[in-house]
PLY file of the C-alpha trace (Angstrom):
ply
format ascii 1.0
element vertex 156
property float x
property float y
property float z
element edge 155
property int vertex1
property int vertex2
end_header
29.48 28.43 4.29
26.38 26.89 2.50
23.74 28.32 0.56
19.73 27.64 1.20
16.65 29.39 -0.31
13.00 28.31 0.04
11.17 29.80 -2.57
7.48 30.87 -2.98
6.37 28.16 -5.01
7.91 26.02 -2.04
11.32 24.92 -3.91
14.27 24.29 -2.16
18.00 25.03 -3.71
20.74 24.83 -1.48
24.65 23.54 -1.47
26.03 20.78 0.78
24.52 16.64 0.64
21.22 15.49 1.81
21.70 13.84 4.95
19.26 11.58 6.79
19.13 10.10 10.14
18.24 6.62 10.17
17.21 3.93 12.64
19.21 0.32 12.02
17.26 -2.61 12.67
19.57 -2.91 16.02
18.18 0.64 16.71
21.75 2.32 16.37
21.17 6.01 14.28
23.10 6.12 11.23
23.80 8.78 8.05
22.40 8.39 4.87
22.37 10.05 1.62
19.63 11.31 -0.91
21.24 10.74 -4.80
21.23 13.95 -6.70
19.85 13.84 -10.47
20.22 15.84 -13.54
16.18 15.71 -14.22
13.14 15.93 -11.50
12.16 12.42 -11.84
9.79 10.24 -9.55
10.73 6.16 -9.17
9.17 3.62 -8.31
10.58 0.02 -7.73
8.69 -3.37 -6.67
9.11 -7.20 -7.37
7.32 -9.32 -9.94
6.74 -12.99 -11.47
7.27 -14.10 -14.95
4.79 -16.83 -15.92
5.47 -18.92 -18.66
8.11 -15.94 -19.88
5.77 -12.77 -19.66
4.19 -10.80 -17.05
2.06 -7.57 -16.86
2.87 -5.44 -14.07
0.47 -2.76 -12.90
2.08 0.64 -12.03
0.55 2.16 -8.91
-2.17 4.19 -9.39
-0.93 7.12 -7.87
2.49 6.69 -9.06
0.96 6.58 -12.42
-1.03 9.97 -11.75
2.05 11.96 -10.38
4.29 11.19 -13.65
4.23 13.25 -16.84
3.18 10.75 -19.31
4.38 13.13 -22.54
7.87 11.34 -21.94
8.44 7.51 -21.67
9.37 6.07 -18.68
12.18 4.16 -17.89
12.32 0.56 -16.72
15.07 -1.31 -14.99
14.87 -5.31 -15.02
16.82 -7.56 -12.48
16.03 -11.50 -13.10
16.30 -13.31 -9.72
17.48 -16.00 -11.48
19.17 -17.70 -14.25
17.10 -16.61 -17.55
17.84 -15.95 -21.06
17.30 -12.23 -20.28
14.34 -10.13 -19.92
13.01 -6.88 -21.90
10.28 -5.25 -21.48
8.00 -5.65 -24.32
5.00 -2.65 -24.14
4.39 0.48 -22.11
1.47 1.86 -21.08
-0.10 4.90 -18.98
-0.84 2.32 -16.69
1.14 -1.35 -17.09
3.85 -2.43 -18.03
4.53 -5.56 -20.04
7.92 -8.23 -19.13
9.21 -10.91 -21.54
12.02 -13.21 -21.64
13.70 -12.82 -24.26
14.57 -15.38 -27.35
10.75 -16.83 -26.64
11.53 -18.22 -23.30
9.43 -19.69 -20.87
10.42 -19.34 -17.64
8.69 -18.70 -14.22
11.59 -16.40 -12.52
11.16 -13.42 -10.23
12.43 -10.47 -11.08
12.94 -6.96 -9.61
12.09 -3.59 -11.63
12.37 0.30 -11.26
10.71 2.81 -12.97
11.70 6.13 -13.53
9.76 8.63 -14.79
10.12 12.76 -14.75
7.46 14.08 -12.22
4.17 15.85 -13.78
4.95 19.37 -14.31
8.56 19.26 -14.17
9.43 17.10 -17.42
11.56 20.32 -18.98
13.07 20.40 -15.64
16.94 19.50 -16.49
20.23 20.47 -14.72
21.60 24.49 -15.51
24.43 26.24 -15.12
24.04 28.64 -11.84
23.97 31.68 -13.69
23.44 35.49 -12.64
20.07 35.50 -14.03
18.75 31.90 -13.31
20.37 33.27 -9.44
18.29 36.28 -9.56
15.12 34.06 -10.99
15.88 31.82 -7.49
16.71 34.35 -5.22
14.84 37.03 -5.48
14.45 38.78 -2.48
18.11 39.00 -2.05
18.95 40.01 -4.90
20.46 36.85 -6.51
22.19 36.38 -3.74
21.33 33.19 -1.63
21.21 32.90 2.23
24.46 32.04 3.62
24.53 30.06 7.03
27.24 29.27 8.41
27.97 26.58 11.15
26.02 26.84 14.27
23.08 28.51 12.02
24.12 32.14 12.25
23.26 33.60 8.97
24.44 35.86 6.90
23.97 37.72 3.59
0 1
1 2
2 3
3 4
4 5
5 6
6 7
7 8
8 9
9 10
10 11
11 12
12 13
13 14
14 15
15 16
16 17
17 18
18 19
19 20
20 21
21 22
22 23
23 24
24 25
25 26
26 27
27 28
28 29
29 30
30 31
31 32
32 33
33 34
34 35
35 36
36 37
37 38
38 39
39 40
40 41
41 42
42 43
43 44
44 45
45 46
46 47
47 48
48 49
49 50
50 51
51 52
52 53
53 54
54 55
55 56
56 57
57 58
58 59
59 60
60 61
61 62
62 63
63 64
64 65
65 66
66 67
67 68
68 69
69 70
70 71
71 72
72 73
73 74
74 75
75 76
76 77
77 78
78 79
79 80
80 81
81 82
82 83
83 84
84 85
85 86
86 87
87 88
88 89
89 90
90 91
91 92
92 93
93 94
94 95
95 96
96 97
97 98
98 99
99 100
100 101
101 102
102 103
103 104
104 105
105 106
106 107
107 108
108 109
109 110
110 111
111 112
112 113
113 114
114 115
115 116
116 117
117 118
118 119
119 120
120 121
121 122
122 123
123 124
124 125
125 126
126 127
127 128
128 129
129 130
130 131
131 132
132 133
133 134
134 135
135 136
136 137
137 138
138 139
139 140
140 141
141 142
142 143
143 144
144 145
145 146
146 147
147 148
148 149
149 150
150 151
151 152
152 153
153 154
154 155
């Protein structure tokens, strides 16, 4: 049997995967998986041009709004192309800026992903399942979560 709680403040906690249903391009349904993480983090990923070896790239705005900007954010670089390497050079609340590295020059596409932890949440990191953080989740069954078992029948 699995646990699942939805708490006041609208968070869920439960045991088991995240699975999704989703349509192939053939229209055949197939499972997918949501990754777990050890922090509440927000990502956002997108393509981008080097010109003449740097590039600014604009976050979105509301991307931008919904991260807590008292951490940095990460950024992950994939050239599309041969290139001396790329780095990424400044961060700001609203841009980043990409560089090839050694001083090069080149006009090469390149993916990126940001991840940042979510506005609100940045002392949000994985915990031990204690008695008391249970009783601070569960509440209103006494640190005990709602068990369902298979077919939905629940129990305490």
């Amino acid at each position: 049997m699995g646990f699942f709680n939805v708490d006041g403040g609208g968070n869920l906690y439960y045991t088991g995967s995240s699975n999704l249903d989703v349509r192939t391009r053939g229209g055949a349904e197939a499972v997918a998986y949501a990754p777990k993480t050890t922090e509440s983090t927000l990502e956002d990923t997108g393509s981008a041009q080097l010109s003449a070896g740097t590039t600014t790239v604009a976050l979105d705005p509301t991307y931008a709004q919904s991260i807590d900007l008292s951490r940095p954010y990460r950024v992950f670089l994939t050239p599309d192309g041969d290139t001396r390497g790329l780095y990424v050079a400044k961060k700001t609340a609203t841009s980043f800026v990409v560089r090839e590295t050694q001083g090069g020059h080149a006009n090469i596409a390149f993916d990126y992903r940001v991840v940042a932890a979510a506005a609100g949440h940045s002392a949000d990191r994985i915990a031990l399942l204690t008695p008391a953080l249970k009783a601070k989740l569960f509440p209103l069954s006494g640190g005990r979560a709602l068990r369902v078992a298979s077919g939905g029948a629940r129990s305490r």
